[in-house]
C-alpha positions, 0 to 999 in steps of 0.5 A: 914925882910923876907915875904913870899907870902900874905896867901889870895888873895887880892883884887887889890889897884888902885893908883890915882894921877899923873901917872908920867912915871918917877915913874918907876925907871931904876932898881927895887926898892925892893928886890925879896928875899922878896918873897920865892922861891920854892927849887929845891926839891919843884920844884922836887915834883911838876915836879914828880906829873906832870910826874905821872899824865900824863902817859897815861891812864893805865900806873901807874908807880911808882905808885903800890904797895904791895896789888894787889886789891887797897883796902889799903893805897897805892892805887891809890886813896889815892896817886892822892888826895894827889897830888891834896891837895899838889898842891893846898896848892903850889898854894894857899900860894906859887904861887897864879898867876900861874893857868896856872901851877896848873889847867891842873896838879889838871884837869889831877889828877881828871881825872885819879881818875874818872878811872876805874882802881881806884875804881873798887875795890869797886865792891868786896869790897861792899859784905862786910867781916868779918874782919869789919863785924864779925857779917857778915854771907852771902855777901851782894848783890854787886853794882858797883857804887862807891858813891852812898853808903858807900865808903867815902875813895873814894867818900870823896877824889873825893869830896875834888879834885872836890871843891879845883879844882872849888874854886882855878879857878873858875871853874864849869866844874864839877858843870854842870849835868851828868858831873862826870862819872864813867864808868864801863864797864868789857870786860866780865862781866855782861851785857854790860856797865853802866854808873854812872853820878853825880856832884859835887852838887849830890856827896855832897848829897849822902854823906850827906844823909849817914851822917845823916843815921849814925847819923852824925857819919860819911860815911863808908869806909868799909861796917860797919866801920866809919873812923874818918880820910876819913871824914875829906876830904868832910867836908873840901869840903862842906865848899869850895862848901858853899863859893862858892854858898853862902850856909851853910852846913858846919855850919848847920852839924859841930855842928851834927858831933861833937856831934855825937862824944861826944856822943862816949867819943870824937875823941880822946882815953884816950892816946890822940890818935884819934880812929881807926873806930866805927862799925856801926852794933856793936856800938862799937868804936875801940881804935888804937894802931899805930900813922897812923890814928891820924897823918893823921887825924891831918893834916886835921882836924887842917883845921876847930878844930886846938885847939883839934889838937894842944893840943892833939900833945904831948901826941900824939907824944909820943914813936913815935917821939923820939931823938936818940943817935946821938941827931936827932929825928926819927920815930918810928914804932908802935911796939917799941913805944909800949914799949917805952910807956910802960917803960914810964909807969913803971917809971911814966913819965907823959910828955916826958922824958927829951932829955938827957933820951928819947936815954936810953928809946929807946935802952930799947924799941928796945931791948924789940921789939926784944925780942917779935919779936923773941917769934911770931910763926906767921906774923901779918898784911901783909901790912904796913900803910905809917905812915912817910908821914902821919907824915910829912903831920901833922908836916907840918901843924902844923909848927913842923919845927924841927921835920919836917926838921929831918924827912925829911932830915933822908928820903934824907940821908936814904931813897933812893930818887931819880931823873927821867924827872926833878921829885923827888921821894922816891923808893919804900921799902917794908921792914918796919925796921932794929933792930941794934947789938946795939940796935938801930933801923933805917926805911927803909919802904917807900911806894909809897904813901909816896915816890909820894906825902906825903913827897911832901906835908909835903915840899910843905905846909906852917905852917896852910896850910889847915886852912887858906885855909879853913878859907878864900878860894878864892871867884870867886869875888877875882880870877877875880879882882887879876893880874896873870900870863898866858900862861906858861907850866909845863907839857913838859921839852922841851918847859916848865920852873921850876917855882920858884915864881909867886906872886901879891903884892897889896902893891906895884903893882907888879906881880912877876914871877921868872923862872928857865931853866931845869937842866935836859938834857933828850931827848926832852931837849934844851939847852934854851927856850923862854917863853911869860908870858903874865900879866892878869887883870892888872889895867888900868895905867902905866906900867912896865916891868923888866926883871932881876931888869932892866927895858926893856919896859913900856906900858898903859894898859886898863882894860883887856889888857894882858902885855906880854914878850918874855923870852929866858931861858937857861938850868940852868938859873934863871930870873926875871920878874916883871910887875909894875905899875906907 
């Protein structure tokens, strides 16, 4: 039977007896194919989130997007956290020995999200508006600091990157005093620069004393609206930070959050779609009419209330993912799953319909968009919501093979991906559909959040990604007893690898490594390169080296010996490497 690497980190098996070195066999004893390789789009994905993150500071290729002032959901911010929370997913259930491919990847991404160029918009933003406000009648006085209030779309993700980078690492660099800075600093504008300082302790503060301001509602995103989705990233934080200093936040305020919302009729509308926002000043909360909030928060959310998000999926799912008449099944965009809903409705079709009936609904609900499309004297909202890499992200968790593989093959066929220094990534198209002759429909929208980094994660996870993440993090006990693998580099095509497994056995001893040449043969590519992986914390005893299932060398080992090999990689080539003990 086929495994996949162990979910958490497991704690190392000393093996006591005879250590005999004619236990280590001339060839490998087990099948690698036990261990699941990443494929060349994962490999791809992970590539891109490195070439995007380290472009020079200031450079965002790829990465802009149709609305000029990073306020919508194609900012910056929400592209780098996504890439944070599919690299960390990678390395905590796919290749759990390989911190030195993931650390400078997630340190790199928190550091481009600590510029200026990503949360200066707050500045404009904290005056407030009409649009969240409606009862607004002067701007407030602005501030630049982009955490110390409200701004939880931002400060929420920060804190979410922070804690995953401390807990898969071990790592308290952003834990010391003063060691988050935001520097603003116009060239001419105000008074000269300032500087504002946090870390990770203070960050979590400043949410939580909003939180309870709210009465544990919530953050605002926008000055007066509570968002149930950009909530989801800190509480998921606060429990990581709680592991890691032996204290109970998250158990202490969960129970407050989830009451909050009971007191509002739930997170959920009667449709069974999570709501939109709450208004603070209004007390109102307003109900959606899209799939976007409810797919994002699910995918999140499904980390600490996986009964809430499951039971609601069906309903959720309804009129937007549907099968067509060629028998695949698509997304659909809000305004034909409105319809669709409706003539559900009309018929008084409880569930979904049956396979056979769903292609006859939707031609009818095409035909209804066009219709209405076709009554409008005027454009509605100019911004799309990238609600296909929302979706993914939410079938990925959920394990909704089916449905993800469909949404994600329609999106290699249709979607014009596309290759660039080894990377894979979806271009950008600002054109949300095509309404058929025939009454069918097809999506073209592909945001740059969508295209850089959701797709990407909805590959990258496994079925409850978050949730086991959430519910055993690693501990820094475990991160310093379990064998790894040091001493490679992803980041440069002429002296780095594809990586496509890296993994500890427990049961059997063994350290596992698979690498992979470069098939891109850009400047700066050689046909080969050798690699020195170097095995750490490995027990004390008798090892073994395999290189390709041969044995090439042993060596006894001492408590904090590293084992290391020299490795040439042809352009193309696969090779194996294994450190097994005795």
């Amino acid at each position: 039977m086929t495994t996949t690497v162990t979910q958490t980190l497991p704690t190392t098996i000393t093996v006591t007896g005879e250590s005999a070195k004619e236990t280590l066999h001339k060839t490998l004893s087990f099948d690698l194919s036990r261990y699941q390789k990443l494929s060349p789009e994962q490999v791809g994905h992970l590539r891109h989130y490195h070439n995007l993150a380290f472009q020079p500071d200031g450079e965002w290729r790829f990465m802009g997007s149709a609305d000029p002032g990073q306020e919508f959901l194609d900012a910056y911010r929400y592209q780098l956290a996504t890439m944070v929370y599919a690299a960390s997913l990678t390395h905590y259930h796919r290749l759990p020995a390989l911190r030195t491919i993931f650390k400078p990847l997630i340190r790199q991404l928190i550091q481009k999200m600590l510029r200026r160029d990503v949360w200066g918009y707050w500045f404009l933003t904290s005056h407030g508006n009409v649009v969240t406000d409606p009862s607004l009648k002067e701007l407030r006085k602005p501030w630049a600091d982009p955490v110390v209030k409200e701004n939880i779309m931002y400060s929420g993700h920060l804190l979410l990157m922070l804690s995953l980078y401390a807990m898969l690492f071990d790592e308290d660099e952003f834990e010391k005093e003063d060691s988050i800075v935001f520097k603003w600093d116009p060239v001419f504008f105000g008074f000269g620069p300032e500087n504002f300082t946090y870390s990770t302790q203070t960050l979590q503060k400043v949410i939580l004393d909003e939180m309870e301001s709210n009465n544990w509602v919530g953050v605002c995103c926008e000055p007066n609206v509570v968002f149930i989705i950009c909530n989801q990233f800190p509480l998921i934080a606060i429990r990581y930070n709680d592991i890691r200093h032996g204290t109970n936040v998250a158990g202490e305020i969960m129970p407050k959050y989830v009451a909050a919302w009971e007191k509002k009729n739930g997170f959920s509308q009667q449709d069974g779609r999570f709501v939109d926002w709450w208004m603070v000043r209004q007390d109102h909360v307003v109900e959606t009419t899209e799939v976007a909030w409810t797919a994002w928060t699910g995918a999140f959310m499904h980390s600490w209330n996986p009964k809430l998000v499951e039971a609601l999926y069906e309903k959720q799912t309804t009129g937007f993912l549907t099968r067509t008449a060629s028998g695949h099944i698509n997304l659909q965009p809000p305004i034909v799953a409105k319809h669709y809903r409706a003539i559900l409705a009309e018929k008084q079709i409880q569930d979904k319909p049956s396979p056979e009936d769903e292609p006859e609904i939707l031609s009818q609900a095409v035909k209804l968009t066009k219709a209405e499309l076709a009554a409008r004297n005027k454009k509605g909202f100019p911004y799309n919501k990238p609600s296909f890499g929302y979706v993914v992200q939410w079938l990925s968790e959920l394990g909704k093979t089916v449905e993800l593989n469909e949404l994600l093959s329609y999106a290699d066929h249709n979607l014009h991906p596309e290759w660039e220094n080894g990377g894979l990534y979806y271009r950008r198209n600002d054109h949300p559909y095509d309404l058929n002759e025939d009454d069918s429909i097809r999506w073209t929208f592909m945001s740059p959040y969508t295209g850089n980094a959701a797709i990407g994660y909805g590959r990258l996870n496994v079925k409850d990604g978050q949730k086991i993440m959430y519910e055993h993090p690693w501990s820094s006990e475990q991160l310093k007893s379990t064998p790894w693998i040091d001493n490679l580099d992803f980041v440069n095509p002429g002296t780095g690898v594809s990586v496509l497994r890296g993994q500890w056995d427990s049961e059997l001893n063994a350290l596992v490594l698979t690498v992979k040449g470069w098939d891109y043969s850009g400047k700066g590519c050689d046909d080969s390169v050798t690699i020195n992986p170097i095995a750490r914390n490995l027990d004390s005893g008798h090892w073994g080296l395999y290189v390709d299932g041969e044995l090439v060398s042993t060596k006894d080992l001492q408590s904090g010996d590293g084992f290391e090999v020299t490795l040439k990689v042809k352009r193309g080539e696969e090779r194996d490497v294994v450190f097994l003990k005795a």
